[in-house]
C-alpha positions as a Markdown table, in Angstrom:
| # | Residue | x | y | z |
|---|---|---|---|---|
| 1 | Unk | 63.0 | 118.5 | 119.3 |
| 2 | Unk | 66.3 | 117.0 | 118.6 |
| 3 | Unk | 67.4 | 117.1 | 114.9 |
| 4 | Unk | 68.3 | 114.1 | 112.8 |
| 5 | Unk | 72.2 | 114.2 | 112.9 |
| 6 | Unk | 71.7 | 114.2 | 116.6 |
| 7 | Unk | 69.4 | 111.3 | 116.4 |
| 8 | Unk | 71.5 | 109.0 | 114.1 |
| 9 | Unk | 74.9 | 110.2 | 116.3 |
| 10 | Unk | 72.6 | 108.7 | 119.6 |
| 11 | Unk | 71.6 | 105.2 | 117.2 |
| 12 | Unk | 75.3 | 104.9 | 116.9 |
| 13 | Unk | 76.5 | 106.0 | 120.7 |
| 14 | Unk | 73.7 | 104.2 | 122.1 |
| 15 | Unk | 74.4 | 100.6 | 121.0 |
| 16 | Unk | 78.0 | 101.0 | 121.9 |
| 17 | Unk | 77.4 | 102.7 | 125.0 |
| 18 | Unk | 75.6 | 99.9 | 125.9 |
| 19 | Unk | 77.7 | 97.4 | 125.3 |
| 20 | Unk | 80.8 | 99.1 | 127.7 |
| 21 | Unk | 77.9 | 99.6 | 130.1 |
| 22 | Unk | 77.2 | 95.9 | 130.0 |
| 23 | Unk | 80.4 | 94.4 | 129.8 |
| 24 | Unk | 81.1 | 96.7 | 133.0 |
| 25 | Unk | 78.3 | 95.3 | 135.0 |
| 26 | Unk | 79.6 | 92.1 | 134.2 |
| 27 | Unk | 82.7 | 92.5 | 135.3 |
| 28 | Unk | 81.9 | 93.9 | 138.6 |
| 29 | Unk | 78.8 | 92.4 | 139.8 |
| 30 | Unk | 79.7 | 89.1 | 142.0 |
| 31 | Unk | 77.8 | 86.2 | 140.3 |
């Protein structure tokens, strides 16, 4: 069971996380 500051720290990390994670494939990936 993960408590609710560690919860709201992964709502906020996840998103952004995410997004550099996205941007990255992207980038990389031959269209």
């Amino acid at each position: 069971m993960i408590s609710v500051k560690e919860y709201t720290s992964l709502l906020v990390l996840l998103p952004s996380f995410l997004r550099c994670n996205d941007s990255y494939i992207v980038h990389y990936t031959p269209v």
